[in-house]
N, C-alpha and C positions, 0 to 999 in steps of 0.2 A: 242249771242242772241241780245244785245244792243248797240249800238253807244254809246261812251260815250259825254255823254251831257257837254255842253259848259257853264264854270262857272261865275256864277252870283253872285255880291255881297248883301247880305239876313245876317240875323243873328236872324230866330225862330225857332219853331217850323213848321212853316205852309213852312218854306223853304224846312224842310227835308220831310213832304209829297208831295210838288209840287216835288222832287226831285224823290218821289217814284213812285208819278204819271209817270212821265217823263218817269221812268225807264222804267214802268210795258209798257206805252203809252197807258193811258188811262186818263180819266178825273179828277179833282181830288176833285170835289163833290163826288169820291167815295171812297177818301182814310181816313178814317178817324180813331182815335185812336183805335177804337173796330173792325176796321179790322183787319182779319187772314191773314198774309201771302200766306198761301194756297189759300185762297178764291181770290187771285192777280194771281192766276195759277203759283206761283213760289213755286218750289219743294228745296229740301234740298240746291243742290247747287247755283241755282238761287238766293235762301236766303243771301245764302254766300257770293255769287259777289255783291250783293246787300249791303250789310254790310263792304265789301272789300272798296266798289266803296264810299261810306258814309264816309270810316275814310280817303281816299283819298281825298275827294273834302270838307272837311269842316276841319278846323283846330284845333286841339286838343283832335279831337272824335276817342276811343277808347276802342272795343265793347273785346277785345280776352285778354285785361292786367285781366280781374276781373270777366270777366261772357266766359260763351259758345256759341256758336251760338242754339244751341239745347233750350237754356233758352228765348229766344226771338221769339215770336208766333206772337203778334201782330204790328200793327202799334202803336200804346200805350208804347210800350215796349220797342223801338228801340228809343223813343221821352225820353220816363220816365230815360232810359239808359243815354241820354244824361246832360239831367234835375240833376238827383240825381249825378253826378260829377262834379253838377257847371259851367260845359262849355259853357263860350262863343260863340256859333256859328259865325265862319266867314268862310265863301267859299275862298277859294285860287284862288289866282288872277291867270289869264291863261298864259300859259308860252310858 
């Protein structure tokens, strides 16, 4: 469904929504914490890949050790996720 996007070095929060932006390809005045997943038109597995493609491109993010994917609705949540295990955000340099 996505091209995988070409990694930038970022380390916030506002990385991992322009990333979602990116993802979904849309703007990202519209990704904001109290966005639904759903409301991004991505359905269970798109969720997935989306979450796959997250612990891929940013280093030490790690959604499947301690929660489910089923537990994560929002953009808020995916951020909060990151937030509450103390991780550093760094995008892996491209290879």
């Amino acid at each position: 469904m996505h091209a995988r996007l070409a990694p930038l070095v970022c380390c916030d929060a506002e990385a991992v929504r322009k990333f979602i932006a990116e993802y979904v390809g849309i703007d990202l005045k519209h990704v904001t914490d109290e966005t639904h997943l759903t409301d991004l038109s991505l359905d269970w597995l798109d969720q997935l890949e989306l979450m796959i493609l997250i612990e891929d491109e940013f280093v030490g993010v790690d959604f499947f050790a301690t929660t489910t994917a089923a537990q994560i609705e929002l953009v808020g949540d995916i951020i909060r996720h990151i937030e509450d295990r103390g991780t550093a955000l760094a995008r892996r340099s491209a290879a």
